[in-house]
N, C-alpha and C positions, 0 to 999 in steps of 0.2 A: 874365269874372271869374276869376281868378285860385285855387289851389283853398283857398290859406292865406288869400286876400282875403276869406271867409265872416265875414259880421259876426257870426257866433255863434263862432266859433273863441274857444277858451280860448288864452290869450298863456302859461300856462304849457307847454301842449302844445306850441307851436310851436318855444318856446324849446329843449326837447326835440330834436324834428325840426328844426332849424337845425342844432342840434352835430354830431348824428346823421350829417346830410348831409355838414357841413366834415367831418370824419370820413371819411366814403368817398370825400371827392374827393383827401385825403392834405394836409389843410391844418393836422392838429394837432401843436401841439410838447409833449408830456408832457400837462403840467397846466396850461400857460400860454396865452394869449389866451380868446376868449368873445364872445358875441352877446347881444345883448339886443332885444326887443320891449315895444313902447312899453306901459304899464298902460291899456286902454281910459277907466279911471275920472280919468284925469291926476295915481294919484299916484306917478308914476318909471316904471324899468323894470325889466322879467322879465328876468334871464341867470341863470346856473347858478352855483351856489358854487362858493369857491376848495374848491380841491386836489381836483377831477379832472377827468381828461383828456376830451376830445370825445366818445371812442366810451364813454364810461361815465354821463350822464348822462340820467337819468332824472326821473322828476316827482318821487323823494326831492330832488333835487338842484337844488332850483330857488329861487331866491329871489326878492323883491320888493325893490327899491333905491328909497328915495327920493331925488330931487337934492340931498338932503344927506347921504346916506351911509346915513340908515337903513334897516336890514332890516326890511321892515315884514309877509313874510310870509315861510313856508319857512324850513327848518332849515339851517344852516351859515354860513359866515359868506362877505362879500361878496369878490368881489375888490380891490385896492386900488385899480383903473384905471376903477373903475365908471361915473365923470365922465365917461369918452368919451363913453356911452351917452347919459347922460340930460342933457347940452352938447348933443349935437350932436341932440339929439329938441328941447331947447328953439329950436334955431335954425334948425330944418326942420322944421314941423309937416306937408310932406309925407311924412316918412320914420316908417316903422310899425319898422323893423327896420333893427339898426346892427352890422357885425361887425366883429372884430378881431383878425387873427390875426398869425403871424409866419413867414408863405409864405417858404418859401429863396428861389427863384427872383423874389418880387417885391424881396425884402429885398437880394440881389445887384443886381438891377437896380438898386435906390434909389441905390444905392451911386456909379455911374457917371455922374448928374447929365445923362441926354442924355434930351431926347422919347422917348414910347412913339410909335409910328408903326402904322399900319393896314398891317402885315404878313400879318394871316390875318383871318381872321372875325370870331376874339376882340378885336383889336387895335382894332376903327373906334369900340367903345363910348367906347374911351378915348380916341384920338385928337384931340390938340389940347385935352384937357378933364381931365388929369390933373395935381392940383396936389401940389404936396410940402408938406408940413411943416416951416416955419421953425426951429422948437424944438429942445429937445432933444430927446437923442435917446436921452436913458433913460425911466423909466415916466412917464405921464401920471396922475399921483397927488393933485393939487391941480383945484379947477375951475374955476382962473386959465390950467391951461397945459390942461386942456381943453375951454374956451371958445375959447383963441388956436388949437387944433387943430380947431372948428368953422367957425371964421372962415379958415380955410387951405384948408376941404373947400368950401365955398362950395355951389354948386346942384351941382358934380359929382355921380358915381355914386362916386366911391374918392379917398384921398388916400392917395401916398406917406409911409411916415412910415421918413425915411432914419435908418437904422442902428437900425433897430426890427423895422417890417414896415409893417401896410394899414390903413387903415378902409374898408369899403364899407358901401351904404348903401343901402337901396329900399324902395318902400311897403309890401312885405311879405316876410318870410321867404322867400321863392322866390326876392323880386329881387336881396333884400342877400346871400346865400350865392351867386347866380350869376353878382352881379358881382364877389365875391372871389373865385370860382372861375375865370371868364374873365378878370381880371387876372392872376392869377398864371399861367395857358396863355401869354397876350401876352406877358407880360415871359419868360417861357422861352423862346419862338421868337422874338424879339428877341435873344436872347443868343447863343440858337443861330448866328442870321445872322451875328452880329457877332464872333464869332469863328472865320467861315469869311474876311469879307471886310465892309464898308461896305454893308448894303443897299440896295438899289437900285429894285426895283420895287415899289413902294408904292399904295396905292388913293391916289388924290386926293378933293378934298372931295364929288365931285358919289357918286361909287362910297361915300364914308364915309357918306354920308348916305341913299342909299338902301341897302344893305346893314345900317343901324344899323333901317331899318325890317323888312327883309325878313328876318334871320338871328336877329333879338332883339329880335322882338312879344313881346304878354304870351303868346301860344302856346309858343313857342319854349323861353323864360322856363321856361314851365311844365313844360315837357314836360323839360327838363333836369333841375329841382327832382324830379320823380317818381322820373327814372333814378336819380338821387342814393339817395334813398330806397327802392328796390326794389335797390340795392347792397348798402345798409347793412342789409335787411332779410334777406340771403343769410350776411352771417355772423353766423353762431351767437354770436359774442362780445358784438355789439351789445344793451344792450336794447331794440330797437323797440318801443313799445308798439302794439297793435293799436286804434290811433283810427278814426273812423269815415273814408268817404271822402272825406266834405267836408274833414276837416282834415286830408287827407294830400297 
């Protein structure tokens, strides 16, 4: 199990340690994107109020969204994009944790319309399993456009959202921050290659699929999600809060 998978974990906590982590891996843009974890009770989800940034949130900064917009707990007020969340928990009652950022590197990718290819490590999760976003390509502010943005992410782990940024997605806070974190790696060393030359040596399906078990178990998962965490807990700027170790 997984160490966010604790069925006693507070979903305000984690929402927390989610930002905390995009935060150290250099996934935030100011004040914009946000994560949310699913409300254990079914009513919405937990992400962080608008107007601040990743490395600044804290359990003040936390709210409760219902799927129709209300703030039903915590102080400030919601983001306008909050529908990704609580869309795509409606349409995956696998996925505990949904994130949304606006990675350079995956947002440049998005942009050139080609496959993500099993280039390195990061690369086989997505390989052949990365869908794009049909819509627009300003905010997902209705949850007409994002319903059509859960029906685009489909069982994936992430969907492109071209000339935007990401959604990633996983049953818990460790898995959805490390599949945005290892998308946004993939689409950078994809770019890399491609404006050396055409890549060329690529894993094929039988190496995509054992590699997708051996490099990205829930171990691996995990053990990623900690480092994130024991990053963010080194600078002083962060508030980490000192939870216990099951919820870290």
């Amino acid at each position: 199990m997984a160490a966010t998978d604790a069925p006693d974990a507070d979903p305000a906590e984690q929402v927390v340690l989610a930002h905390l982590a995009l935060a150290a891996a250099g996934q935030a843009d100011l004040i914009w994107g946000h994560a949310a974890v699913r409300d254990p009770q079914g009513r919405g989800a937990w992400t962080k109020a608008a107007g601040w940034g990743f490395d600044e949130v804290d359990m003040d900064r936390v709210v409760l969204v219902s799927p129709d917009g209300e703030v039903l707990a915590g102080a400030g007020p919601r983001h306008v994009e909050y529908a990704i969340h609580t869309a795509v928990m409606a349409a995956r009652p696998d996925v505990g944790c949904v994130v949304h950022t606006h990675a350079e590197a995956v947002t440049a990718f998005a942009a050139l319309d080609v496959p993500l290819r099993a280039l390195n490590h990061d690369g086989v999760l997505f390989a052949g399993n990365l869908p794009r976003y049909p819509g627009s390509g300003g905010l997902i502010r209705t949850p007409a456009l994002a319903a059509d943005l859960a029906r685009a992410l489909g069982d994936a782990p992430a969907c492109l959202l071209p000339r935007h940024g990401l959604v990633a997605v996983g049953r818990s806070p460790a898995e959805a921050v490390m599949h945005a974190v290892l998308l946004e790696r993939a689409c950078r060393v994809q770019l890399a290659a491609m404006a050396a030359g055409e890549p060329t040596d690529v894993s094929d399906d039988a190496e995509v699929a054992h590699k997708c078990g051996e490099c990205w178990n829930e171990t691996q998962i995990d053990g990623g999600w900690r480092y994130l965490l024991r990053r963010a807990a080194r600078d002083p700027h962060f508030p980490l809060p000192r939870f216990s170790e099951t919820h870290r």
